[in-house]
PDB file of N, CA, C and O in Angstrom:
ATOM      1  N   UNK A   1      -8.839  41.930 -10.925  1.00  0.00           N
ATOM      2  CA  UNK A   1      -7.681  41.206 -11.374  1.00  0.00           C
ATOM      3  C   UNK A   1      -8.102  40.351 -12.553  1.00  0.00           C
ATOM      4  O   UNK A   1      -9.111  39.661 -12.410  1.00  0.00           O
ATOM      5  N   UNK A   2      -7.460  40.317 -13.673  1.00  0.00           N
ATOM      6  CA  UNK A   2      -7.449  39.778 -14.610  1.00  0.00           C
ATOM      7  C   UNK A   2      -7.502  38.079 -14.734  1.00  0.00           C
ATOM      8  O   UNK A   2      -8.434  37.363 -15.101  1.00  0.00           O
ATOM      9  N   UNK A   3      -5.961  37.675 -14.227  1.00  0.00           N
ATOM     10  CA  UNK A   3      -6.031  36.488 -13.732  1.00  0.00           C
ATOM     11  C   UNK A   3      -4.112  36.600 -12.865  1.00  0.00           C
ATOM     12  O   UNK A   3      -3.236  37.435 -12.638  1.00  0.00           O
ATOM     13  N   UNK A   4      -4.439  34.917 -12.656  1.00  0.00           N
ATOM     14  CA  UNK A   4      -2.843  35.030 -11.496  1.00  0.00           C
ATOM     15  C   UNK A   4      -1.913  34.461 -13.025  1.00  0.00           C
ATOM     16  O   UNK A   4      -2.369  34.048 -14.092  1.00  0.00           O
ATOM     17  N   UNK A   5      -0.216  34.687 -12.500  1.00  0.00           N
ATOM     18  CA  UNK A   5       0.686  33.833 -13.085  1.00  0.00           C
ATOM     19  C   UNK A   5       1.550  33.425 -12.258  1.00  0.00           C
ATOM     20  O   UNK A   5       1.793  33.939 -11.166  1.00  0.00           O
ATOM     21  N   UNK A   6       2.356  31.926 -13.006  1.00  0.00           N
ATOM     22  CA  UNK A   6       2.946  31.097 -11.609  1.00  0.00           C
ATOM     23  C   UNK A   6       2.404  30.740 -10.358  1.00  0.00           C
ATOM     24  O   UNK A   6       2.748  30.858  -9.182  1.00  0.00           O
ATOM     25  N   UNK A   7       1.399  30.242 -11.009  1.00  0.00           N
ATOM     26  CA  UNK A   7       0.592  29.687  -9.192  1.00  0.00           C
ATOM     27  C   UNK A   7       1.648  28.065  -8.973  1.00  0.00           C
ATOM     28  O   UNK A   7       2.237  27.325  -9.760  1.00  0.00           O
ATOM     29  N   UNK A   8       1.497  28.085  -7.816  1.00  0.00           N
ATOM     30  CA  UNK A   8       2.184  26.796  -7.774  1.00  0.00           C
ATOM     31  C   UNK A   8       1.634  26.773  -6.292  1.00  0.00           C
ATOM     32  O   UNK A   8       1.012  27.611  -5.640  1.00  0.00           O
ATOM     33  N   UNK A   9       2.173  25.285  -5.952  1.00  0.00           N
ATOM     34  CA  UNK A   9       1.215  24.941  -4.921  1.00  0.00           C
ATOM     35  C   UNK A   9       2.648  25.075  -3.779  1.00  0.00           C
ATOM     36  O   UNK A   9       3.764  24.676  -4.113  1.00  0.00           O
ATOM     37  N   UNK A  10       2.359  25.698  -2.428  1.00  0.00           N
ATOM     38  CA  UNK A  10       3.377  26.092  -1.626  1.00  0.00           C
ATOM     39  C   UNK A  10       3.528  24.621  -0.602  1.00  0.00           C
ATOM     40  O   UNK A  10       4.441  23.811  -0.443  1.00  0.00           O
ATOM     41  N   UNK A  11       2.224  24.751  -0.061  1.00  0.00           N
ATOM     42  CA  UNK A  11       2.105  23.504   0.860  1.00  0.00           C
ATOM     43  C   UNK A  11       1.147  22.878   0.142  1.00  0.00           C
ATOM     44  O   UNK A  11       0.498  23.807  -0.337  1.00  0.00           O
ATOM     45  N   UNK A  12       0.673  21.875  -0.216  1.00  0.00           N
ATOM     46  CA  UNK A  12      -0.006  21.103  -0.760  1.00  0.00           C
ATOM     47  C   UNK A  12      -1.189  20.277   0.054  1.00  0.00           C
ATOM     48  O   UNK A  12      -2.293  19.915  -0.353  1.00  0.00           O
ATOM     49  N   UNK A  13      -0.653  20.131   1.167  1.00  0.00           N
ATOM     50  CA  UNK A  13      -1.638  19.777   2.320  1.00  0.00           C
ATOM     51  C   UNK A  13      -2.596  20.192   2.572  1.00  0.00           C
ATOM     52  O   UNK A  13      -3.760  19.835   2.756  1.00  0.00           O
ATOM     53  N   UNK A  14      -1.654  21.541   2.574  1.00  0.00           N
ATOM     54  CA  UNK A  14      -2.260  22.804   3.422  1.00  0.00           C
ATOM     55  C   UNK A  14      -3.250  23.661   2.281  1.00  0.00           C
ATOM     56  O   UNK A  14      -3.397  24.809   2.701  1.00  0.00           O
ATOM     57  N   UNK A  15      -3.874  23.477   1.143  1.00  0.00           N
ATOM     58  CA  UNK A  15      -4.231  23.703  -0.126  1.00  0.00           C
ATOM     59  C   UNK A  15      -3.719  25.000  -0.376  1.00  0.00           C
ATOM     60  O   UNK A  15      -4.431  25.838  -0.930  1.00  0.00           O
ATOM     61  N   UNK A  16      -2.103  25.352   0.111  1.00  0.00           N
ATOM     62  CA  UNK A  16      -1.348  26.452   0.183  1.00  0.00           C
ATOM     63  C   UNK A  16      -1.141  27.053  -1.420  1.00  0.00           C
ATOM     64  O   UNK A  16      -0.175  26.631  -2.055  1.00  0.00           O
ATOM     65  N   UNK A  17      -1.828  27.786  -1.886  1.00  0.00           N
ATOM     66  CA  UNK A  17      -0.757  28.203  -3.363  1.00  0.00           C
ATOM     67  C   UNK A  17      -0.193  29.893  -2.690  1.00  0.00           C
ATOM     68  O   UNK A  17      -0.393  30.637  -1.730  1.00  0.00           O
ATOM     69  N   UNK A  18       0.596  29.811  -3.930  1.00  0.00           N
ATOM     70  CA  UNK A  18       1.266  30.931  -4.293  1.00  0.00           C
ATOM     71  C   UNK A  18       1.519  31.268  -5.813  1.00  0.00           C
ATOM     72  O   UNK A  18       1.642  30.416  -6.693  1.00  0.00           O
ATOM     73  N   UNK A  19       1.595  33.034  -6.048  1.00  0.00           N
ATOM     74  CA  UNK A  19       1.380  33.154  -7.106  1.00  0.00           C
ATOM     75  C   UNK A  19       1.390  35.345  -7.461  1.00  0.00           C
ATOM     76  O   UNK A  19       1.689  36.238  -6.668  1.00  0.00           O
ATOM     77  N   UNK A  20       0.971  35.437  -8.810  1.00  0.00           N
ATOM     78  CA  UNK A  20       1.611  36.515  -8.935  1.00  0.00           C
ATOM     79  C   UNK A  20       0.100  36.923  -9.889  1.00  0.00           C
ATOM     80  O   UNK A  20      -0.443  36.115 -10.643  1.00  0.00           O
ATOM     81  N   UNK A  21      -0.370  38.285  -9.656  1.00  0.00           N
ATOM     82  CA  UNK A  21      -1.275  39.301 -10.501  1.00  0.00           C
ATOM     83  C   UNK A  21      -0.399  39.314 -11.788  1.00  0.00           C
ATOM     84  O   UNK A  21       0.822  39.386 -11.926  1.00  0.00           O
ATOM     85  N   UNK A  22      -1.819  39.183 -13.036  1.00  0.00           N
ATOM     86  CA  UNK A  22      -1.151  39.326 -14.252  1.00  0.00           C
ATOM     87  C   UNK A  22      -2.343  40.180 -15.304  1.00  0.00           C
ATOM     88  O   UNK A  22      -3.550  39.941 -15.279  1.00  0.00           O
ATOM     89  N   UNK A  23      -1.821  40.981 -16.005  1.00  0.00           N
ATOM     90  CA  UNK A  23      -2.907  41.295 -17.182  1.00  0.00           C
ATOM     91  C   UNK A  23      -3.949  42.354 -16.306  1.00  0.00           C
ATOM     92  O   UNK A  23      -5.137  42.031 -16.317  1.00  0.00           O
ATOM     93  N   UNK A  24      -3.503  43.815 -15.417  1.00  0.00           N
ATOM     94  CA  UNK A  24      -4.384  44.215 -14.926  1.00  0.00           C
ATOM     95  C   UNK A  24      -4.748  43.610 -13.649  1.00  0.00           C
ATOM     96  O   UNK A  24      -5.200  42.473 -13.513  1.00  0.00           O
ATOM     97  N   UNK A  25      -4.451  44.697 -12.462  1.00  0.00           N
ATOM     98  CA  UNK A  25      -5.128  44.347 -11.221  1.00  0.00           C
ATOM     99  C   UNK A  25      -5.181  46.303 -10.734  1.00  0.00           C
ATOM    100  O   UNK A  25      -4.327  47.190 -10.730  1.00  0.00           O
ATOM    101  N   UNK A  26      -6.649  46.247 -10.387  1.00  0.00           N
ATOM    102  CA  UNK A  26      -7.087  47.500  -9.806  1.00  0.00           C
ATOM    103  C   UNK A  26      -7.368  47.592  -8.420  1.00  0.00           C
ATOM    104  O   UNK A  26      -7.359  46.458  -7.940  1.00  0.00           O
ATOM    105  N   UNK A  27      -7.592  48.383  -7.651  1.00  0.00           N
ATOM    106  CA  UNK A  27      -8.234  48.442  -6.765  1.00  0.00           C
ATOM    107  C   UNK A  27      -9.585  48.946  -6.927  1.00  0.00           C
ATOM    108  O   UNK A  27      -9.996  49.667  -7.836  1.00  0.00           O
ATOM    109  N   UNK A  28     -10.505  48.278  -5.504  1.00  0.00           N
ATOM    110  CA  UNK A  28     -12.202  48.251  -6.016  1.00  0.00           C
ATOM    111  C   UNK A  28     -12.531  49.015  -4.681  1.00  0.00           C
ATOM    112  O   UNK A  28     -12.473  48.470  -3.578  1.00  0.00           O
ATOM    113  N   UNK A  29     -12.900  50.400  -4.893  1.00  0.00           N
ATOM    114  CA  UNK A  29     -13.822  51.050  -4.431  1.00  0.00           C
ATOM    115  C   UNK A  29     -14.946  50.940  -4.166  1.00  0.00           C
ATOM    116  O   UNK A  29     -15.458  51.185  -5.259  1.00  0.00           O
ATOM    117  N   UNK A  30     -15.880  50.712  -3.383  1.00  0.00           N
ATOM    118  CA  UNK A  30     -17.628  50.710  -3.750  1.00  0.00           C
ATOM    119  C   UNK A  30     -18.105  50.054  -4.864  1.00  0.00           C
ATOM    120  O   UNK A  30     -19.073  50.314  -5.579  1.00  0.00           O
ATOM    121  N   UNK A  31     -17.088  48.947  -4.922  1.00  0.00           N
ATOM    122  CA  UNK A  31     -17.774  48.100  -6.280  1.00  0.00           C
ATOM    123  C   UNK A  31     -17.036  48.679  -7.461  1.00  0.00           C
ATOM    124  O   UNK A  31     -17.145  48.040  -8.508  1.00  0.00           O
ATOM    125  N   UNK A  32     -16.232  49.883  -7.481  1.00  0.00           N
ATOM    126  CA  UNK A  32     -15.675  50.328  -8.577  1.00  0.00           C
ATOM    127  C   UNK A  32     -14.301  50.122  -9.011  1.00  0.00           C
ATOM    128  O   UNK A  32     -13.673  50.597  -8.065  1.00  0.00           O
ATOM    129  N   UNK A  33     -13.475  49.720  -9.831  1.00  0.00           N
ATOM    130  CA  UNK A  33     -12.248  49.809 -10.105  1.00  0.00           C
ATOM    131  C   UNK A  33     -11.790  51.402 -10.214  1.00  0.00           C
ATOM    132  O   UNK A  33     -12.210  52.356 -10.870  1.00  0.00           O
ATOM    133  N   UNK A  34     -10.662  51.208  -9.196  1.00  0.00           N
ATOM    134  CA  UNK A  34     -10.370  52.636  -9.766  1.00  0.00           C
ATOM    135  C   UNK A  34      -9.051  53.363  -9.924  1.00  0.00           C
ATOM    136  O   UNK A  34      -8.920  54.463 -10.460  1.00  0.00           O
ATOM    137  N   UNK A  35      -7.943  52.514  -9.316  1.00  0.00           N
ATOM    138  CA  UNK A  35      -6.727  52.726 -10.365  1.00  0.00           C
ATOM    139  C   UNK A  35      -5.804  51.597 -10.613  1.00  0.00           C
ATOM    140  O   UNK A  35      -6.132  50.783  -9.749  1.00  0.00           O
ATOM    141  N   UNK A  36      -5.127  51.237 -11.094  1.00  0.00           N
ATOM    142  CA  UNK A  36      -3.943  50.278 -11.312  1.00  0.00           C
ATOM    143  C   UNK A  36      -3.212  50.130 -10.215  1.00  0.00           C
ATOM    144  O   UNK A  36      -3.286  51.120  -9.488  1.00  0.00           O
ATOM    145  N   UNK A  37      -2.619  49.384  -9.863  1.00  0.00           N
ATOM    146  CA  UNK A  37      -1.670  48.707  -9.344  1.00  0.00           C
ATOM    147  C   UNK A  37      -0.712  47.842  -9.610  1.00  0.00           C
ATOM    148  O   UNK A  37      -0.843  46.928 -10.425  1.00  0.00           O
ATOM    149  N   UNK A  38       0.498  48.105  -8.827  1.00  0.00           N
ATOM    150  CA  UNK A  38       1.539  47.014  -9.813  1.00  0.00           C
ATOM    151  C   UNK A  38       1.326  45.709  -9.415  1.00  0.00           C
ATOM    152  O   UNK A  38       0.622  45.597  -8.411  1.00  0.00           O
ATOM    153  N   UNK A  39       1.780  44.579  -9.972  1.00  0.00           N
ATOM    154  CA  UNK A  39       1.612  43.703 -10.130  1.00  0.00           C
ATOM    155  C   UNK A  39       1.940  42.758  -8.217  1.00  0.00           C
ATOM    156  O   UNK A  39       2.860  43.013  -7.440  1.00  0.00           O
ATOM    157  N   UNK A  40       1.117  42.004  -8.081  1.00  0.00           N
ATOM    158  CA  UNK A  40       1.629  41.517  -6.479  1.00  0.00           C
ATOM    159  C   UNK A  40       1.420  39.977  -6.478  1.00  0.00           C
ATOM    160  O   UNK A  40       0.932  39.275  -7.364  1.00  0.00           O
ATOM    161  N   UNK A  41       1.954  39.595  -5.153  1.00  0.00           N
ATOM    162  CA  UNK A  41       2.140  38.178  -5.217  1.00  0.00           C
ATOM    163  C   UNK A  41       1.299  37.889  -3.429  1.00  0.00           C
ATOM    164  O   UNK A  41       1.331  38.261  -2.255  1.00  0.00           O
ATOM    165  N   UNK A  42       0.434  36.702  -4.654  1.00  0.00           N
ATOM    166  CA  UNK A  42      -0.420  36.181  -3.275  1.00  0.00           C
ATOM    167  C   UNK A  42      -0.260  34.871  -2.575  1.00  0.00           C
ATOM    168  O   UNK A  42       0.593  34.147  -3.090  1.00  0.00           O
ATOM    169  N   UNK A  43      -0.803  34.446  -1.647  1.00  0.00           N
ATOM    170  CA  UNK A  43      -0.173  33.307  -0.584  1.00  0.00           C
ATOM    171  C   UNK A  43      -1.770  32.965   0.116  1.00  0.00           C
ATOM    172  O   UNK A  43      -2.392  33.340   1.109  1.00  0.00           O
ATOM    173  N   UNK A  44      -1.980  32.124  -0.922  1.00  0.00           N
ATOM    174  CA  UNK A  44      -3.408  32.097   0.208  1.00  0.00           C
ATOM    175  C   UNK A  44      -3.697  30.355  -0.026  1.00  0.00           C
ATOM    176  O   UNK A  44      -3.151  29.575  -0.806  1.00  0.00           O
ATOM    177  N   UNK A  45      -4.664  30.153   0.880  1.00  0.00           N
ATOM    178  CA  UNK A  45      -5.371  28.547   1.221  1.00  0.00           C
ATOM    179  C   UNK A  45      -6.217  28.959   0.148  1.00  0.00           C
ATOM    180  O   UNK A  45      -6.609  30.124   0.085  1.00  0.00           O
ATOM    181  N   UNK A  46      -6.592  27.929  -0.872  1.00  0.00           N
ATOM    182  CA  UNK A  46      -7.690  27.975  -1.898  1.00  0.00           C
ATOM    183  C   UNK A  46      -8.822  27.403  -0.796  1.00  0.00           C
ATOM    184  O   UNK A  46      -9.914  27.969  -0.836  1.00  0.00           O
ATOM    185  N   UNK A  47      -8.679  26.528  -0.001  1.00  0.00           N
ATOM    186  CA  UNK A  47     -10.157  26.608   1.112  1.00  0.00           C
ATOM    187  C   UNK A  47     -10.414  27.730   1.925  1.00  0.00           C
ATOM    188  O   UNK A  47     -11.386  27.817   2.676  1.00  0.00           O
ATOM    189  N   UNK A  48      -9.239  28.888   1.723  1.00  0.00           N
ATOM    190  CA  UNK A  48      -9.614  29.848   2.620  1.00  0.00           C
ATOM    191  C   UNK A  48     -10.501  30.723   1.309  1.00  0.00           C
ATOM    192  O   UNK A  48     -11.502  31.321   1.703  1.00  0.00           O
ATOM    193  N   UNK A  49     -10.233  30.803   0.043  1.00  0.00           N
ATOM    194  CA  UNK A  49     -10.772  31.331  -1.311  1.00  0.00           C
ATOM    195  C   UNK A  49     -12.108  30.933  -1.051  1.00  0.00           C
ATOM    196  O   UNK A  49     -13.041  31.726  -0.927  1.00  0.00           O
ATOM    197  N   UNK A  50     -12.200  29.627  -0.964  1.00  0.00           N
ATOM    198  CA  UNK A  50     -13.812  29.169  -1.024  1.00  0.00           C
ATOM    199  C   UNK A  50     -14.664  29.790   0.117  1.00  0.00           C
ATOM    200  O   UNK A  50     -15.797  30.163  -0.187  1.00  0.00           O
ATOM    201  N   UNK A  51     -14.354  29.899   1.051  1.00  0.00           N
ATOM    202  CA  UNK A  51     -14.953  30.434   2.246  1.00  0.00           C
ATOM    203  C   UNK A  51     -15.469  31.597   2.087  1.00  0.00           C
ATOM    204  O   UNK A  51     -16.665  31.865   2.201  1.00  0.00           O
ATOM    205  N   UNK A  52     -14.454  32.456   1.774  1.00  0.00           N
ATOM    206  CA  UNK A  52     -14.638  33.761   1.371  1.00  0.00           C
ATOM    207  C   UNK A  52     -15.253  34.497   0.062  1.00  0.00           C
ATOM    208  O   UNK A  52     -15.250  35.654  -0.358  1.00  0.00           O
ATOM    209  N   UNK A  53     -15.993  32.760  -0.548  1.00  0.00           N
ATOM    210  CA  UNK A  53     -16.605  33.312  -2.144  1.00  0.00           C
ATOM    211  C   UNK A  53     -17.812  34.283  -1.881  1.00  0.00           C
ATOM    212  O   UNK A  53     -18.791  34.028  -1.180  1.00  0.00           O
ATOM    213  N   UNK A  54     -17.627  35.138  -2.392  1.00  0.00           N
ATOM    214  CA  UNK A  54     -19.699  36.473  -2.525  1.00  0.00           C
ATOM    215  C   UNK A  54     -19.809  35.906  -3.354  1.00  0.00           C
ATOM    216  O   UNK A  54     -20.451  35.073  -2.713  1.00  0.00           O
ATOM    217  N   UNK A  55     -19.785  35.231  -4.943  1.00  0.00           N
ATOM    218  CA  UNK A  55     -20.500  35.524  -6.199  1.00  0.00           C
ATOM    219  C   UNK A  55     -19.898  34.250  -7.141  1.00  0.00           C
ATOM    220  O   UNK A  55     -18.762  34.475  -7.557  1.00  0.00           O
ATOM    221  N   UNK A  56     -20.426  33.065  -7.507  1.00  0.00           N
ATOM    222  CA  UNK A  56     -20.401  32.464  -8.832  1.00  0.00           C
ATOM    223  C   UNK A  56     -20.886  33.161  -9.911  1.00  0.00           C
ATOM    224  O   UNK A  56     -21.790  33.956  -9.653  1.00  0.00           O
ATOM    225  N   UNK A  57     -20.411  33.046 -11.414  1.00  0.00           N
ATOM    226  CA  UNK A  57     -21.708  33.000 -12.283  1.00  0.00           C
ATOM    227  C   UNK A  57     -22.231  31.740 -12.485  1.00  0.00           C
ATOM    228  O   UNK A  57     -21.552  30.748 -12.220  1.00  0.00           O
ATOM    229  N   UNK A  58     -23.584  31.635 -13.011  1.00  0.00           N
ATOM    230  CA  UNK A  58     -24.468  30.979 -13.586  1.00  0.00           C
ATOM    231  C   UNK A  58     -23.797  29.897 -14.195  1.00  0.00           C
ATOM    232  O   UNK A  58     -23.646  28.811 -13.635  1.00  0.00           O
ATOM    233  N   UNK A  59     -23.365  30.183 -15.402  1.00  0.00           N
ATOM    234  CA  UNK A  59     -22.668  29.630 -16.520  1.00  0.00           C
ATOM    235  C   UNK A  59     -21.039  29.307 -16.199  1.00  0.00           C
ATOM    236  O   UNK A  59     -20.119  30.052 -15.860  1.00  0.00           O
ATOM    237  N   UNK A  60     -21.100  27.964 -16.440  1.00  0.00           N
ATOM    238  CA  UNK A  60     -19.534  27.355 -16.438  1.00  0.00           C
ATOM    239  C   UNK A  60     -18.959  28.176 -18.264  1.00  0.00           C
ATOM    240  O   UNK A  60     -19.761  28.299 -19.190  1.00  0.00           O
ATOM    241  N   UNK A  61     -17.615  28.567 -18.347  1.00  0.00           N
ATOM    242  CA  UNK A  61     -17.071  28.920 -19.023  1.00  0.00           C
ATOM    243  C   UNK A  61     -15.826  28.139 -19.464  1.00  0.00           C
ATOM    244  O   UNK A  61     -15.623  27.285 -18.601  1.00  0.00           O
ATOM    245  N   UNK A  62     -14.750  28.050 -20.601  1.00  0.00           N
ATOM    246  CA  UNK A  62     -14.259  27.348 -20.911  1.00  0.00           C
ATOM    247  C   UNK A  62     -12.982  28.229 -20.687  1.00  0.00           C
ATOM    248  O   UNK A  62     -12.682  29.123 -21.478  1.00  0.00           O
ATOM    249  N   UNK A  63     -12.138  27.890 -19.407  1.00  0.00           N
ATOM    250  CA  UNK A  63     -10.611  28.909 -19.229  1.00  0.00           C
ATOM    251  C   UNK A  63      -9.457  28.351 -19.974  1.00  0.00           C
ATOM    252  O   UNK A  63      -8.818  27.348 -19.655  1.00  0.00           O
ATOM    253  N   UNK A  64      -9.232  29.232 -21.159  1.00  0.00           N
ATOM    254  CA  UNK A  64      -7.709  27.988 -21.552  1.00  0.00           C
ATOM    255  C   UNK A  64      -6.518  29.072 -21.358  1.00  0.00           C
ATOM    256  O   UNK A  64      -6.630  30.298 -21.332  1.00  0.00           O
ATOM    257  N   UNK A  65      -5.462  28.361 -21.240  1.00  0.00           N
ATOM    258  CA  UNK A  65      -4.320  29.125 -21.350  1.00  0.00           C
ATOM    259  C   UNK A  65      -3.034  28.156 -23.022  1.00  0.00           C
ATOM    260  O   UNK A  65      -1.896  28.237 -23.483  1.00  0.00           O
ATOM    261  N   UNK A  66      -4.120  27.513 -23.198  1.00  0.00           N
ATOM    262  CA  UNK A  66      -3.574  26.933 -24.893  1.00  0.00           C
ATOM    263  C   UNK A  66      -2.881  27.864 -25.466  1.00  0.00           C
ATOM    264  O   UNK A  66      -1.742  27.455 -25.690  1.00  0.00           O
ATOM    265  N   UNK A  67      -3.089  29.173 -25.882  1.00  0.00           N
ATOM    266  CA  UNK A  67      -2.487  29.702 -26.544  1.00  0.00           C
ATOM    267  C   UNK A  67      -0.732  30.150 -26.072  1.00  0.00           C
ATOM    268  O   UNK A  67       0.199  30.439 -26.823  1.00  0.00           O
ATOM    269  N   UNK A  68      -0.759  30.064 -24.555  1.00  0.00           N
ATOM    270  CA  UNK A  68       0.485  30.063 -24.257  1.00  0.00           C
ATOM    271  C   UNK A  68       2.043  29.424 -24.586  1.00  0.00           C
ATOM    272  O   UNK A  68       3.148  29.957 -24.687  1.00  0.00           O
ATOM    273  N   UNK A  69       1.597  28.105 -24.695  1.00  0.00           N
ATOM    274  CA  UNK A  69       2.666  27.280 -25.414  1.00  0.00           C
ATOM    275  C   UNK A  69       2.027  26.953 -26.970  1.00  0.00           C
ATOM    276  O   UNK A  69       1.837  25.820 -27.413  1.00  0.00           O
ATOM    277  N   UNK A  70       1.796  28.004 -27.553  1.00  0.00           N
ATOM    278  CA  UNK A  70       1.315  27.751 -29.447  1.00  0.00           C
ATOM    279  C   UNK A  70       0.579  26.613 -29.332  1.00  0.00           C
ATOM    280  O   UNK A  70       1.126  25.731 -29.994  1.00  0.00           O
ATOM    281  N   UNK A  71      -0.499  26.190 -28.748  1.00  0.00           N
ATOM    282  CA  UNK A  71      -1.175  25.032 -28.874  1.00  0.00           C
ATOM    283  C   UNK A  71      -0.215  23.729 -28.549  1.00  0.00           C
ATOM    284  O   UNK A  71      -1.113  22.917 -28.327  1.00  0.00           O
ATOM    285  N   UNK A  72       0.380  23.368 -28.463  1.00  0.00           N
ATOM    286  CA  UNK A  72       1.432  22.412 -28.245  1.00  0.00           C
ATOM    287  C   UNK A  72       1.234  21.579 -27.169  1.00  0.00           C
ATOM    288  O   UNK A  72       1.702  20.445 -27.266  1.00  0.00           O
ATOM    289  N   UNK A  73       0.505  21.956 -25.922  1.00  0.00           N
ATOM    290  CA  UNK A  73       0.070  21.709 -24.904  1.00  0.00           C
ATOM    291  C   UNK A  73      -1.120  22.471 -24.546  1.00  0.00           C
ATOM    292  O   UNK A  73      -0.962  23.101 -23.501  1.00  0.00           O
ATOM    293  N   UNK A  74      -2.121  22.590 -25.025  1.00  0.00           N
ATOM    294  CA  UNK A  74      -3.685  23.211 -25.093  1.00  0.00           C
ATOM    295  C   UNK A  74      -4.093  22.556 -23.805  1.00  0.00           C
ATOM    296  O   UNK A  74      -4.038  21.328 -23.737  1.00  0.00           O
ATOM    297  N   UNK A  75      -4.587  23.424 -22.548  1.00  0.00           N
ATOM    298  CA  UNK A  75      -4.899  22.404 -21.780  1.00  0.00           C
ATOM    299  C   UNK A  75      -6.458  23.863 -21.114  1.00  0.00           C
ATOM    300  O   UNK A  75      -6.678  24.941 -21.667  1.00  0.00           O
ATOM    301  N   UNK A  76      -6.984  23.464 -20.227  1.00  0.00           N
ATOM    302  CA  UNK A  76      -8.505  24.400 -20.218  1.00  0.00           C
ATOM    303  C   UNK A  76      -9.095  23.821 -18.810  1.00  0.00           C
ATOM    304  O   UNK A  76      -8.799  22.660 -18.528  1.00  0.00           O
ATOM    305  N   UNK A  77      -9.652  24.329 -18.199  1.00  0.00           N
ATOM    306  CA  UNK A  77     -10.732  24.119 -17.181  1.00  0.00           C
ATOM    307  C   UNK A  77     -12.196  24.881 -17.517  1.00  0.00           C
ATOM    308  O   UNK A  77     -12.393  26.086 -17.669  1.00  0.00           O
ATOM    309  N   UNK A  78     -12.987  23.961 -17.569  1.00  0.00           N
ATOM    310  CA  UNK A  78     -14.794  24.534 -17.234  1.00  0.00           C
ATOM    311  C   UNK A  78     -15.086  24.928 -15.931  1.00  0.00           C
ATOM    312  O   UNK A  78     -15.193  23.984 -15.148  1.00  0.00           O
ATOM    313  N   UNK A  79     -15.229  25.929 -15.511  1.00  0.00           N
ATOM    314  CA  UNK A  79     -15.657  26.715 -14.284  1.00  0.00           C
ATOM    315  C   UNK A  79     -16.453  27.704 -14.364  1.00  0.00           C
ATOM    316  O   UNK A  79     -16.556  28.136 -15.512  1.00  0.00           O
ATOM    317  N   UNK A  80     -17.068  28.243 -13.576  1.00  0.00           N
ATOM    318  CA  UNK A  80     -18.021  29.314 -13.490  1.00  0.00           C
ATOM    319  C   UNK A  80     -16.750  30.646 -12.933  1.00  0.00           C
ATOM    320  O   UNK A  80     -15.796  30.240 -12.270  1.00  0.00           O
ATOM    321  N   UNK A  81     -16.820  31.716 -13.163  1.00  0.00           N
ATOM    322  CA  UNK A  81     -16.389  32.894 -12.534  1.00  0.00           C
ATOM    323  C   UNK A  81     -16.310  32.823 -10.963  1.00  0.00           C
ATOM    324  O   UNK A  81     -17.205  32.084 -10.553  1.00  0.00           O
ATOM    325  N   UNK A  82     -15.742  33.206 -10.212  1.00  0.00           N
ATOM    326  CA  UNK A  82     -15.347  33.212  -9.286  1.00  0.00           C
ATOM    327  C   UNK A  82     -15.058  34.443  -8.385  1.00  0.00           C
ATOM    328  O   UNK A  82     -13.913  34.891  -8.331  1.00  0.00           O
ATOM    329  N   UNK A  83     -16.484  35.225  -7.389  1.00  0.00           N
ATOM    330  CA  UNK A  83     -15.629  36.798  -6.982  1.00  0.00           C
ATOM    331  C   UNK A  83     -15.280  36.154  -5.266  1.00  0.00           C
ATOM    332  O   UNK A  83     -16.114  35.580  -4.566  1.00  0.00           O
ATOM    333  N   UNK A  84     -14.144  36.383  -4.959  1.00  0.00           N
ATOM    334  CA  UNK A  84     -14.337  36.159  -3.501  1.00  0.00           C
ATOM    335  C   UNK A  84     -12.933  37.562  -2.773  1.00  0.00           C
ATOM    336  O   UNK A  84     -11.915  37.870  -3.392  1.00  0.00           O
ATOM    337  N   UNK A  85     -13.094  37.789  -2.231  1.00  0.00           N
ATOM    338  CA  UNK A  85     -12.053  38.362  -1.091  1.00  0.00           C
ATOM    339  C   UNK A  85     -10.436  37.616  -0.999  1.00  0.00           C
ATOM    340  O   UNK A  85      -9.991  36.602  -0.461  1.00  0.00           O
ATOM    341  N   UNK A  86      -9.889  38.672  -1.798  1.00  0.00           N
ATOM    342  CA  UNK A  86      -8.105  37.983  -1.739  1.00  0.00           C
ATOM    343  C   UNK A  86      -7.521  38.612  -0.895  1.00  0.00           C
ATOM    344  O   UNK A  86      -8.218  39.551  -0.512  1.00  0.00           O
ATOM    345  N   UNK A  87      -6.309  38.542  -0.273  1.00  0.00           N
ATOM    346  CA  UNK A  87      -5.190  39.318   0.626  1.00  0.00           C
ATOM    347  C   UNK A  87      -3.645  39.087   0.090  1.00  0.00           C
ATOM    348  O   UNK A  87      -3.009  38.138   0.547  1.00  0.00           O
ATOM    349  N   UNK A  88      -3.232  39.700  -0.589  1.00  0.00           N
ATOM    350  CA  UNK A  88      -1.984  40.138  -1.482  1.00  0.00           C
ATOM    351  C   UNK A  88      -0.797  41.438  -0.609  1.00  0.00           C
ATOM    352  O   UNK A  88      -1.009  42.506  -0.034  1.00  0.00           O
ATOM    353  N   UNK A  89       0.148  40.828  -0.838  1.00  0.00           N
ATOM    354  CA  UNK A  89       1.458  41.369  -0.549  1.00  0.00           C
ATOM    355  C   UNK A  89       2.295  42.230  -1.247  1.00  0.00           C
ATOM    356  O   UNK A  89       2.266  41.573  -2.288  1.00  0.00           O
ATOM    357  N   UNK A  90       2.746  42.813  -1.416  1.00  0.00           N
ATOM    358  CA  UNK A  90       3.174  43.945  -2.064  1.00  0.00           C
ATOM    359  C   UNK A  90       4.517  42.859  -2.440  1.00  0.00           C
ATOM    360  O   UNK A  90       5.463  43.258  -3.120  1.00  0.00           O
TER     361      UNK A  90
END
């Protein structure tokens, strides 16, 4: 998966988001991508995300989505990559 769109927070307590596949989401075979899928909407605990992380990278990276509103509101997070185990709904 590329990345999500419209995450928003469902329960907030509950570190509930919700949200939608954007820009490419495959299914992973043996480590392999191997065909497309349409686009789906997920419902998960971001502490249940953390639990379930296999893999940081090394290196924090700079995520912006600035270019979305023409710079106007440029806004970015430093994070490292992130692989963990999602569960998505058709």
């Amino acid at each position: 998966m590329t990345r999500l769109w419209y995450t928003n927070a469902a329960r907030p307590k509950e570190t509930l988001l919700t949200g939608l596949t954007r820009d490419g989401t495959f299914l992973i075979e043996d480590g392999e991508a191997t065909v497309p899928l349409e686009d789906m909407r997920m419902t998960e605990r971001v502490l249940g995300v953390l639990e379930r992380t296999e893999d940081l990278t090394a290196k924090p990276t700079l995520w912006s989505e600035g270019e979305f509103y023409g710079r106007r509101f440029a806004t970015g997070v430093v994070c490292p990559a992130l692989r963990s185990t999602m569960r998505f709904t058709a």
